[in-house]
C-alpha positions in Angstrom: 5.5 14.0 -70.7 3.3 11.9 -68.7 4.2 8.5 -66.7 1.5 6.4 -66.6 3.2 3.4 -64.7 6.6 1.8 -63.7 8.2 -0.9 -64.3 11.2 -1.9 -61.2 13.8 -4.6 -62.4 13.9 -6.6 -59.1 17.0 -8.7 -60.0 17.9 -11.4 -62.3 19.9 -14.6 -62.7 23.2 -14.6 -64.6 24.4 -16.4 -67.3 26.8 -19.0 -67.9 27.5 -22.3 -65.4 27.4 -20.1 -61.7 23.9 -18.7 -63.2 24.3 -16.7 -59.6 21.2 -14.8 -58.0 21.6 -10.9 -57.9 19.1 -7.5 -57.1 19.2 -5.0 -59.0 21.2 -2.3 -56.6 19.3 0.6 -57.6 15.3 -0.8 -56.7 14.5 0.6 -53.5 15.4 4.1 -55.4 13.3 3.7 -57.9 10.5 2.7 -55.7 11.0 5.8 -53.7 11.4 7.9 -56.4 7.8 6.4 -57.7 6.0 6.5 -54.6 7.4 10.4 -53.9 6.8 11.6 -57.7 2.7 9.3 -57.2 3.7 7.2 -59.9 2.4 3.7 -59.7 4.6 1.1 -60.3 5.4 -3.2 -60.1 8.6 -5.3 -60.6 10.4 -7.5 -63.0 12.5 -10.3 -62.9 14.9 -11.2 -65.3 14.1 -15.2 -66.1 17.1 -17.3 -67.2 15.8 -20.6 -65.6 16.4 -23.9 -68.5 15.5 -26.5 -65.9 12.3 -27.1 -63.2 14.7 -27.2 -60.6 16.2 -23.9 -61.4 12.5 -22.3 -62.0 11.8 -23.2 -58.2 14.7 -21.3 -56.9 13.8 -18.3 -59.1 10.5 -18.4 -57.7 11.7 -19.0 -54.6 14.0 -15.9 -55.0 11.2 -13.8 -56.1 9.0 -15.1 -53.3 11.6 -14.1 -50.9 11.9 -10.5 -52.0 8.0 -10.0 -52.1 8.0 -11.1 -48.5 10.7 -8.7 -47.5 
């Protein structure tokens, strides 16, 4: 079997009224898994903004961990 690309779940927002922020514990593994085995690879983010004020945090999360 071949892998042709990657595809890293960064984190995501919960559900329900807290709708709390989290990363997914096991990324940096799976990017140095990827970068070891050549494999490329990008992220995802689990979206569950319903307002514009909550899609400027996520992006603000996501931001945040592509500056880290």
């Amino acid at each position: 079997m071949h892998i042709n690309y990657v595809y890293i779940r960064i984190g995501g927002r919960g559900y329900g009224e807290e709708g709390n922020f989290y990363t997914d514990p096991d990324f940096q593994k799976f990017i140095d898994e990827c970068e070891f085995l050549g494999i490329p690879y990008g992220f995802y983010y689990i979206d569950e903004a319903i307002t514009e004020e909550e899609i400027d945090e996520e992006v603000k999360f996501i931001e945040d961990f592509l500056n880290k």
